[in-house]
C-alpha positions in Angstrom: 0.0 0.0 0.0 2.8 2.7 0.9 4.8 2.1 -2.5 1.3 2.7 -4.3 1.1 5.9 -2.6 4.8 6.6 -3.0 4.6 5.5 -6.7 4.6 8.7 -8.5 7.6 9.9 -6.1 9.8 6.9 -7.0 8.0 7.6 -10.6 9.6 11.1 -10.7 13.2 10.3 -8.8 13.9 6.8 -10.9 13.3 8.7 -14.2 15.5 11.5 -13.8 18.4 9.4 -12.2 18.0 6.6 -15.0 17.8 9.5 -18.0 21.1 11.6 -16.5 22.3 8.1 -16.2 21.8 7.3 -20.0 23.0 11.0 -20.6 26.1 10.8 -18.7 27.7 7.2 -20.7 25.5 8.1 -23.6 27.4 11.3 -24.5 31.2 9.9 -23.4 30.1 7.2 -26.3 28.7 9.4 -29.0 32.3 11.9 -28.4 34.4 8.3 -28.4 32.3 7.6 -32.0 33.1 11.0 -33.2 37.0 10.7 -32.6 37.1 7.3 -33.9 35.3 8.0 -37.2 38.0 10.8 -37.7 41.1 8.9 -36.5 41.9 6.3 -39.6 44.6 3.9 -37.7 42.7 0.3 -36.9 44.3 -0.7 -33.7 43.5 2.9 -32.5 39.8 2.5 -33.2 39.9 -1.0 -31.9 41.3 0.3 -28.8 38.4 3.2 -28.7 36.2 0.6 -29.7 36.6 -1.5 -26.4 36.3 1.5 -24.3 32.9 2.4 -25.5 31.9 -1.1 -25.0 33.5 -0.7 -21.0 31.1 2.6 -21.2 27.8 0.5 -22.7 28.5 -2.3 -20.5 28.6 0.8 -17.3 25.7 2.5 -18.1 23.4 -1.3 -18.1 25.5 -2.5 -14.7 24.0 1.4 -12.6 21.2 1.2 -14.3 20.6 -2.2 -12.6 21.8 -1.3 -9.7 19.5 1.3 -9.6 16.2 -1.2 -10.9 17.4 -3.3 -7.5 17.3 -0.3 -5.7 13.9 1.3 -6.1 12.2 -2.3 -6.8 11.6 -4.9 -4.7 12.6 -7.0 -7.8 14.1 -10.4 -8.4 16.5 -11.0 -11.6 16.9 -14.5 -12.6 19.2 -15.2 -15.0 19.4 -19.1 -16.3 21.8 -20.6 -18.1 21.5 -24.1 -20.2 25.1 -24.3 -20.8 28.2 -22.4 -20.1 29.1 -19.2 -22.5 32.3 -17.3 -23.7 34.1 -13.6 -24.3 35.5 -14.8 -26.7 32.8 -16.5 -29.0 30.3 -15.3 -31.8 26.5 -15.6 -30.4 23.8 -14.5 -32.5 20.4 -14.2 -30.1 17.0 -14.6 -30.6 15.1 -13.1 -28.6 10.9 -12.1 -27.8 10.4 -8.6 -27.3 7.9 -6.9 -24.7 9.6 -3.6 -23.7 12.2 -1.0 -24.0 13.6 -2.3 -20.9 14.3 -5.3 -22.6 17.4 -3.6 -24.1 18.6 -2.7 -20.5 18.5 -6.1 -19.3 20.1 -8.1 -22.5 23.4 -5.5 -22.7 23.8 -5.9 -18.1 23.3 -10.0 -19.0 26.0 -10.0 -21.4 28.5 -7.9 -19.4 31.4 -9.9 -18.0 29.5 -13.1 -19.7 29.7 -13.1 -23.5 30.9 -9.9 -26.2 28.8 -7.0 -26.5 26.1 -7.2 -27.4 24.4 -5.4 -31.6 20.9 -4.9 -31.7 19.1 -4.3 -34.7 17.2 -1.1 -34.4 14.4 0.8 -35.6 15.6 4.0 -37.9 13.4 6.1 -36.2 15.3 5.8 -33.0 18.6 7.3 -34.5 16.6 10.9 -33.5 16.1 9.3 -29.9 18.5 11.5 -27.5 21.5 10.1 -26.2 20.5 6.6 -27.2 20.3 7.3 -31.6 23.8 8.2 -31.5 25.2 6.5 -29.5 24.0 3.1 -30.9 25.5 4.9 -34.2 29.0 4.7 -32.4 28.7 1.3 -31.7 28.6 0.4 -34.7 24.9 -0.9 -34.2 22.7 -1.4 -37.7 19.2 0.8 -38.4 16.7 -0.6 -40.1 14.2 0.8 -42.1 11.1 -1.5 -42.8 9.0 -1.4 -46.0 5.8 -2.7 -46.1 4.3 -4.8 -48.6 2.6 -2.3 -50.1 4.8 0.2 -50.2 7.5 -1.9 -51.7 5.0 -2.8 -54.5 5.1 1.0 -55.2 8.3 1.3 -55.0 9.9 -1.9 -56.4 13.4 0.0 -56.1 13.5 -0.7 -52.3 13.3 -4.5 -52.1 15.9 -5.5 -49.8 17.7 -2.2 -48.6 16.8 -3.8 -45.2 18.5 -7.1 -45.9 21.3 -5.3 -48.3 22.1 -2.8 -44.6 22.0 -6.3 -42.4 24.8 -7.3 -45.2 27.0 -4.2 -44.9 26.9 -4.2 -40.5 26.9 -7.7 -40.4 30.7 -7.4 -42.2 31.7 -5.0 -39.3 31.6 -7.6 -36.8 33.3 -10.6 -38.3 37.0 -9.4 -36.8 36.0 -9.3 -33.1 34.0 -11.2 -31.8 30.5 -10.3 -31.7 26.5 -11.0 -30.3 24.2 -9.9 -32.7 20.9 -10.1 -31.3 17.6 -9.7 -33.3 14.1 -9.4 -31.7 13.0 -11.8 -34.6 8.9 -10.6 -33.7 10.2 -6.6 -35.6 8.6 -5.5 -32.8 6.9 -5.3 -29.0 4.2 -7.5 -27.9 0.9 -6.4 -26.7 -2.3 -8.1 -26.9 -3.4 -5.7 -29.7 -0.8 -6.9 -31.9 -0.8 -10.1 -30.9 -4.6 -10.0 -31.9 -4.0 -8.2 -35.0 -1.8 -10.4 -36.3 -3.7 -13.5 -35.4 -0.7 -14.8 -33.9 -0.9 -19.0 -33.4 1.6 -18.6 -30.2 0.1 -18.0 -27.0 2.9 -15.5 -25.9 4.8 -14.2 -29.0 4.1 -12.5 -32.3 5.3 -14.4 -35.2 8.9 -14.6 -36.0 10.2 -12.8 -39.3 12.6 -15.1 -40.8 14.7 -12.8 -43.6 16.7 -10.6 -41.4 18.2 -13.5 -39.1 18.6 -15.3 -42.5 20.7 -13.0 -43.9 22.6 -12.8 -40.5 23.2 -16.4 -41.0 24.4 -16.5 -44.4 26.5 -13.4 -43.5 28.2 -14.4 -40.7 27.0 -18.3 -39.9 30.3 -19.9 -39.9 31.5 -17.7 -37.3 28.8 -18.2 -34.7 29.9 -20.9 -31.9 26.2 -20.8 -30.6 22.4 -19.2 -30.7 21.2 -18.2 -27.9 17.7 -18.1 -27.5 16.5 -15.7 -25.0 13.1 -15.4 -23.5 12.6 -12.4 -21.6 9.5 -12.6 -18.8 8.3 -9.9 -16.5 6.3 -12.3 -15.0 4.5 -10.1 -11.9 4.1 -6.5 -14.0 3.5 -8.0 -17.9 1.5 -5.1 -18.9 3.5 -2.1 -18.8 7.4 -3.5 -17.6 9.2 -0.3 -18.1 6.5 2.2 -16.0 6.4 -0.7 -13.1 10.2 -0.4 -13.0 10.1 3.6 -13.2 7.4 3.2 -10.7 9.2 0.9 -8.0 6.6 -2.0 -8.5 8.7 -4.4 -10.7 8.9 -7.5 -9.0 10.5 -10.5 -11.0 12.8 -10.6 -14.2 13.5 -13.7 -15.6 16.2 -14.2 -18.5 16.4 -17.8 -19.7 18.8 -18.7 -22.2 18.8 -21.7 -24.1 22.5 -22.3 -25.2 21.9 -24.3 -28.7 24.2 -25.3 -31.5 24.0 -23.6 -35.0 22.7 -26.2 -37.0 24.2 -26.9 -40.5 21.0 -26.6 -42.4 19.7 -23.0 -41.6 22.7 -21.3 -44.2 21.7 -20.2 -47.1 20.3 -18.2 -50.1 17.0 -17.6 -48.4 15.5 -15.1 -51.4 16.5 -17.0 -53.9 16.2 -21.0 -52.9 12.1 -21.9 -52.4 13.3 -24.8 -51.0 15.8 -23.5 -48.4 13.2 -21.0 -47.9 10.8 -23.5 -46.7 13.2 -25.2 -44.4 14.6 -22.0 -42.8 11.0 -21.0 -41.8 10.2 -24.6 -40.6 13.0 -24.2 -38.1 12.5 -20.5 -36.7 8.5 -22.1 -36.5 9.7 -24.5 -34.4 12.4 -22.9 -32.4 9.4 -20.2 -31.4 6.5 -22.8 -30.6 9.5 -24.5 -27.8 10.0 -21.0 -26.7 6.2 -20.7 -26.7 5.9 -23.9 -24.5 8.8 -22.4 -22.3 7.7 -19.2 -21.2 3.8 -20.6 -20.9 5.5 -22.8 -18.5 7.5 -20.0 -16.5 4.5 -17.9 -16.3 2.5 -20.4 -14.6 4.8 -20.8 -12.0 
């Protein structure tokens, strides 16, 4: 009863400490980016490179600390098998919030390299956080829709053709790529507009992680597969959190090999085509299954 009341305090005082927070290691990153886009020598800007990762990894580990600190919150994180530093990951992941984000780069810290997300282009203009992910070298992607492509037949695969051009960025250190394969957040309205068959996720788009496979599939050791569950405050995760009423955070990851069959040409084999969908299908109805299971616990 008192943290209801106290809610829009904690509301107010969580905010402002997480966004001066972002801020603070968002704008050391974006000046690191600037200087290593002008400096041309490669062991320099792998040098700079590590330190904005140290900063990344910084501003996830406070702004944990800060989660445990206004929440009366639990954070399991599960493991099926051990992972490395010094391995290639590409994650899978379902997507409910912008916390999400938070959470995956403080998991991987200390645990397994740092972590590219695939972002929306509209959040380069996002303060702090559009250019910074710039710096670090993280791709934007611009989705077409069917429609739109069919009026403008010029733009098939610019989205694949810029997963091509980041993907080579990563293959000389190692690297987690992690797509939220779902292109987007769940809620119930989307879930219901897309007349989803999982009980849990939106359906998985196959092309992007595809093309991440072809691009880079002999280097990954591993896939993770990442389920993300705010089990007590599923509705609105980040405003609980902001609020002081998130209560539970579980990150499972399922630790699987990189099978042999899910590289190649995905646009231009039907039969591959077939095969790499059967498997993301599949993969998502066991993650289905899983996180059903967690939630009823």
């Amino acid at each position: 009863m008192l943290r209801d009341v106290l809610a829009p305090f904690i509301f107010v005082l969580h905010t402002t400490l997480q966004i001066l927070n972002l801020a603070l290691w968002g704008s050391v990153i974006i000046g690191l980016g600037l200087l290593k886009l002008l400096v041309p020598f490669k062991r320099f800007r792998h040098a700079l490179a590590s330190v904005m990762h140290f900063c990344m990894f910084a501003f996830s580990k406070i702004s944990v600390w800060m989660i445990y600190f206004f929440n009366p919150v639990t954070i399991e994180r599960r493991f099926s098998a051990p992972v490395s530093s010094q391995s290639w990951y590409l994650i899978v992941a379902n997507h409910l919030s912008y916390l999400d984000i938070i959470v995956l780069i403080e998991l991987a810290a200390g645990r397994f390299p740092a972590p590219k997300f695939f972002l929306k282009k509209e959040l380069i203009w996002l303060p702090f956080v559009g250019l910074g992910a710039w710096a670090l070298d993280m791709p934007f992607m611009r989705r077409y829709s069917r429609d739109y492509v069919a009026r403008n037949p010029h733009l098939a695969g610019k989205d694949i053709e810029t997963t091509r051009r980041y993907c080579e960025r990563f293959i000389e250190t190692p690297t987690t790529v992690i797509n939220f394969v779902e292109g987007t957040r769940f809620t119930p309205a989307k879930h219901a507009a897309k007349q989803s068959v999982y009980t849990t996720l939106l359906p998985p788009k196959a092309g992007g992680i595809a093309f991440t496979m072809a691009t880079m599939g002999d280097l990954f050791t591993n896939i993770l597969d990442i389920s993300l569950l705010y089990p007590d405050n599923r509705k609105h995760p980040m405003m609980a959190m902001l609020s002081g009423k998130m209560r539970r955070i579980v990150i499972d990851v399922n630790v699987l090999e990189v099978p042999p069959h899910i590289k190649g040409d995905y646009f231009q084999d039907e039969q591959f085509k077939s095969q790499f969908q059967s498997w993301l299908n599949r993969l998502w109805q066991d993650k289905d299954q899983r996180i059903k299971q967690f939630m009823e616990k």
